[in-house]
C-alpha positions in Angstrom: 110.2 -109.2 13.7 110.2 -105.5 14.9 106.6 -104.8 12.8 105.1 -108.3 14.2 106.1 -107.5 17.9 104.2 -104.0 17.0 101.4 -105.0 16.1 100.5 -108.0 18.4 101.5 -106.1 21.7 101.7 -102.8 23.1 105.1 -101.7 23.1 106.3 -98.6 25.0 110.3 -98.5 25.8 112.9 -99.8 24.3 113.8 -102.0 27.0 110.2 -104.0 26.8 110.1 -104.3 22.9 114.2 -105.7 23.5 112.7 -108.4 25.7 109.9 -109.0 23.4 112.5 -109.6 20.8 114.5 -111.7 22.8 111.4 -114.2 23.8 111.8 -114.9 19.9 115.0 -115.9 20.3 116.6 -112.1 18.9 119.3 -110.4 21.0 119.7 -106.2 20.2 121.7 -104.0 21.4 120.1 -100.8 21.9 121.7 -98.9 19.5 121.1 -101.7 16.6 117.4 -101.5 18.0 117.4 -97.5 17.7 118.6 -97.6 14.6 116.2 -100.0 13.5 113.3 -98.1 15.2 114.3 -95.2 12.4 114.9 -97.1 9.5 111.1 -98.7 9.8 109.7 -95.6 10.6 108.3 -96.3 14.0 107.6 -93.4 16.3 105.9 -93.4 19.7 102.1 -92.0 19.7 100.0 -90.9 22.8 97.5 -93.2 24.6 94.3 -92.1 26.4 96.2 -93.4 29.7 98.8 -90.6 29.6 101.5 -93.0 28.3 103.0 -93.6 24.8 103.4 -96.8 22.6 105.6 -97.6 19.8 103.5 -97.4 16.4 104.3 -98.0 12.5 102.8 -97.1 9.6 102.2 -99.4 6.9 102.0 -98.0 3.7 103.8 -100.3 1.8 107.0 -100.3 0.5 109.2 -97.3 1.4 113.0 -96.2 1.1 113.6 -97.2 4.6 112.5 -100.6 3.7 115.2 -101.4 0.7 117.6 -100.4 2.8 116.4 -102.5 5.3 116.4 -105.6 3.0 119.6 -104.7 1.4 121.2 -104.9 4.8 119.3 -108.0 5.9 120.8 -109.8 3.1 124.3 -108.9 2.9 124.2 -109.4 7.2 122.0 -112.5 7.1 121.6 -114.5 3.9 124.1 -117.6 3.6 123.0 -119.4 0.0 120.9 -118.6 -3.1 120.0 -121.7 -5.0 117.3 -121.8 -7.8 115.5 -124.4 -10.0 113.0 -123.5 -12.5 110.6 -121.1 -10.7 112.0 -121.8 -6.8 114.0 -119.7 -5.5 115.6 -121.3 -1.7 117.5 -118.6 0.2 119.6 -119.8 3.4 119.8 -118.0 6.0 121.7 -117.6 9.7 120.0 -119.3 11.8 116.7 -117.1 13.0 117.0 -114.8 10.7 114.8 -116.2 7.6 111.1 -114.3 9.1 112.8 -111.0 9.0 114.5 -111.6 5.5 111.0 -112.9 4.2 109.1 -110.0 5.8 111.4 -107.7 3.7 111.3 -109.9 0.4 107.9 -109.5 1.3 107.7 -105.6 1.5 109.6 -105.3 -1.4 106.5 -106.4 -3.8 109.1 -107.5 -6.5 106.7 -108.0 -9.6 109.1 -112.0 -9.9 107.9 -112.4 -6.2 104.4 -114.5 -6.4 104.9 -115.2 -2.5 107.3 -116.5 -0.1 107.7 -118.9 3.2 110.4 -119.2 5.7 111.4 -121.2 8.6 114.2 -120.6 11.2 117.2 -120.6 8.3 115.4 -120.5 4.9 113.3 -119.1 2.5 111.1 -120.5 -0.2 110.4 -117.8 -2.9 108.2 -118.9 -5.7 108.9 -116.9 -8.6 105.6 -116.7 -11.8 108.7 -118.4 -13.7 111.9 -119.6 -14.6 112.8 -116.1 -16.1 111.6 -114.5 -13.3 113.0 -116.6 -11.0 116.7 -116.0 -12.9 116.0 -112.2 -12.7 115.1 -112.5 -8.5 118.6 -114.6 -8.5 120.2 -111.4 -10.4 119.1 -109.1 -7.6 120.1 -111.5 -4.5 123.4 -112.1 -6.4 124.3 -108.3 -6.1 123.1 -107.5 -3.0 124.7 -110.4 -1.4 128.1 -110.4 -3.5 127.4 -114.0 -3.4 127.0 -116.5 -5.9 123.6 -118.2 -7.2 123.4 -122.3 -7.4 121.4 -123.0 -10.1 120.1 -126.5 -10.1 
């Protein structure tokens, strides 16, 4: 949600990109947003005004962002389940879009694409094998088990 609040406004304090958090329904602390402010790699660039703004780059996937997802899963997801090629991750609630955005950034070769609402996640997986293997991953990062219907 951090990257999507980026890039559709201009962000330039921590206190202004913690109330553009919380119109989407996500309370932060200001350390928790510091520290996520590191781990994505954003860092405050000059504008023509005099003034700075909060900026990221995007050059795909990056150390930062598996250890973002790693802790996005063990703090966030609820339930694996998979059947053939689906895989449906639960979530807290509000937390699926930042889950999927790091599933996303991952670029998992099993990962054909995902889709999430307020508490899940539907991944789509190029097969059942695939699919299985995806489950392997979410099964150790999460410590939880996989449903496999």
């Amino acid at each position: 949600m951090i990257r999507q609040v980026l890039r559709d406004d201009r962000i330039d304090t921590h206190e202004r990109l913690a109330l553009a958090l919380g119109q989407h329904g996500i309370d932060v602390s200001q350390s928790t947003l510091s520290k996520d402010l590191r781990e994505l790699g954003v860092v405050r660039i000059p504008q023509a005004d005099g003034g700075f703004r909060y900026s990221l780059a995007d050059n795909g996937p990056q150390i930062s962002d598996r250890h973002l997802l790693e802790r996005e899963l063990r703090d966030h997801v609820t339930d694996v389940d998979r059947a053939a090629n689906f895989v449906v991750i639960k979530t807290r609630p509000g937390h699926a879009q930042a889950v999927c955005e790091a599933v996303d950034r991952m670029q998992w070769p099993e990962v054909m694409g995902t889709l999430a609402g307020e508490n899940t996640i539907f991944v789509v997986s190029r097969g059942p094998d695939q699919s299985k293997g995806l489950c392997g991953h979410l099964a150790t990062l999460t410590g939880l088990t996989v449903r496999d219907s």
